[in-house]
SEZA-903639 format. One record per residue (C-alpha): residue number from 1; residue in three letters; chain; x, y, z. Coordinates in steps of 0.05 Angstrom, whole numbers, plus 5000, padded with zeros to 4 digits. Layout:
N
- k_r_c_u_v_w
- NUM_ALA_A_X_Y_Z
...
***
This chain:
97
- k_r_c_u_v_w
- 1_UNK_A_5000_5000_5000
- 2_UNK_A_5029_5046_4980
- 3_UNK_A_5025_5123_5031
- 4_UNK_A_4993_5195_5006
- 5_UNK_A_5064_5224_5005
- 6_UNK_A_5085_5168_4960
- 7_UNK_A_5032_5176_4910
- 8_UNK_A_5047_5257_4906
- 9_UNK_A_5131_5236_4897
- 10_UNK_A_5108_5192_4833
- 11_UNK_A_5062_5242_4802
- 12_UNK_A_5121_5297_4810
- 13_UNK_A_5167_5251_4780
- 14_UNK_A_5125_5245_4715
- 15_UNK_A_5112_5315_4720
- 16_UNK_A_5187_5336_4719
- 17_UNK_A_5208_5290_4665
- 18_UNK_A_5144_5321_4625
- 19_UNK_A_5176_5390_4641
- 20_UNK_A_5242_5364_4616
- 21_UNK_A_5219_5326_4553
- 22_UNK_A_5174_5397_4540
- 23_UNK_A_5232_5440_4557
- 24_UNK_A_5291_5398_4515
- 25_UNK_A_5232_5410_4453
- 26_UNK_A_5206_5478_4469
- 27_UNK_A_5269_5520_4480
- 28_UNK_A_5309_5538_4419
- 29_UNK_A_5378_5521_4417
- 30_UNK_A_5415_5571_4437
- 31_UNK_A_5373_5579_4501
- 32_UNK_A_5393_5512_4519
- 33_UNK_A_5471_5518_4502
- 34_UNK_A_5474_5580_4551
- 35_UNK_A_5442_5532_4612
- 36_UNK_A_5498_5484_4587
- 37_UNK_A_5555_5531_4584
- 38_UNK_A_5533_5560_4651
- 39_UNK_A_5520_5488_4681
- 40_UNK_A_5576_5480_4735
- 41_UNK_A_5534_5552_4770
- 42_UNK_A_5466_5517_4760
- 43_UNK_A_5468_5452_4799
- 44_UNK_A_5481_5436_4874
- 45_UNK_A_5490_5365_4890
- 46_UNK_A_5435_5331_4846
- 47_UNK_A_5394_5392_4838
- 48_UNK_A_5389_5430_4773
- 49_UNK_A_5361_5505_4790
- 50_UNK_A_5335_5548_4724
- 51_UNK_A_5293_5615_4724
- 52_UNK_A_5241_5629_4670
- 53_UNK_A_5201_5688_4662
- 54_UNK_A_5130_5695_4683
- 55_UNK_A_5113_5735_4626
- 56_UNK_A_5146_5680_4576
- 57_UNK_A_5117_5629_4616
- 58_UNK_A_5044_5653_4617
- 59_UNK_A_5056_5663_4527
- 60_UNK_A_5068_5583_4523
- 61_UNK_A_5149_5599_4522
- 62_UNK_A_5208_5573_4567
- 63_UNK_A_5255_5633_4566
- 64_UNK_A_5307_5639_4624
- 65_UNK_A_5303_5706_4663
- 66_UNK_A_5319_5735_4727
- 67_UNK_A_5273_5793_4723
- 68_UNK_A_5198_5758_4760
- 69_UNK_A_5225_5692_4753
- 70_UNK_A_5191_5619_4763
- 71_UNK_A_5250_5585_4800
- 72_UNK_A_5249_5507_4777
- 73_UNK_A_5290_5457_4821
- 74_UNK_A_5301_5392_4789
- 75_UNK_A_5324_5344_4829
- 76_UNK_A_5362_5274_4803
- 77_UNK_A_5387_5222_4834
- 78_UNK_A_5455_5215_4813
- 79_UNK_A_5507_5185_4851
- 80_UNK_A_5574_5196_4820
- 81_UNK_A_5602_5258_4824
- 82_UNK_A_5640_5254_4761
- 83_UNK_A_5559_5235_4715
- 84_UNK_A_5528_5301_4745
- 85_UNK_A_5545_5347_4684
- 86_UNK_A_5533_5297_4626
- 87_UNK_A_5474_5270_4660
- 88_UNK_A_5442_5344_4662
- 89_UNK_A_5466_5358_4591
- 90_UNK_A_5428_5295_4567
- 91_UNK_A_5373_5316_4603
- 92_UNK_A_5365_5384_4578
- 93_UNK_A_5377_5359_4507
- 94_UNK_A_5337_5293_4500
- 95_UNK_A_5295_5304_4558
- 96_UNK_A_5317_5235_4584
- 97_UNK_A_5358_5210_4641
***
């Protein structure tokens, strides 16, 4: 049986990789390369921390902005040290793990 907290951990999950899969289609090139490039400042551990705008957000788009942002923490298990940057870079540009 399986708890409530459970249940809300699994539907986040597929949420997240949704985002990602949306987010690896959605953002054009260029917006990706710059979360790449900038990578090493956007993780902590196994969290991956971006900023979009509101104002892109609410017109369908994923743009990154620090003016009114929506701060996104994806977390990912990942257990070597030495995977963290290729496994965020394969998940921001296949939107797989």
């Amino acid at each position: 049986m399986r708890t409530q907290s459970s249940c809300c951990t699994q539907r986040l999950r597929k949420k997240g990789a949704v985002l990602c899969k949306k987010t690896s289609r959605v953002n054009p090139e260029e917006q990706i390369n710059t979360i790449i490039e900038d990578l090493e400042n956007r993780y902590d551990d196994s969290t991956l921390y971006l900023r979009i705008g509101k104002q892109s957000l609410v017109k369908g788009e994923i743009v990154l902005s620090d003016k009114e942002p929506v701060k996104i923490k994806i977390f990912t298990p990942i257990y070597k040290q030495a995977d963290i940057e290729d496994t965020f870079t394969r998940l921001l540009t296949q939107g797989t793990i």
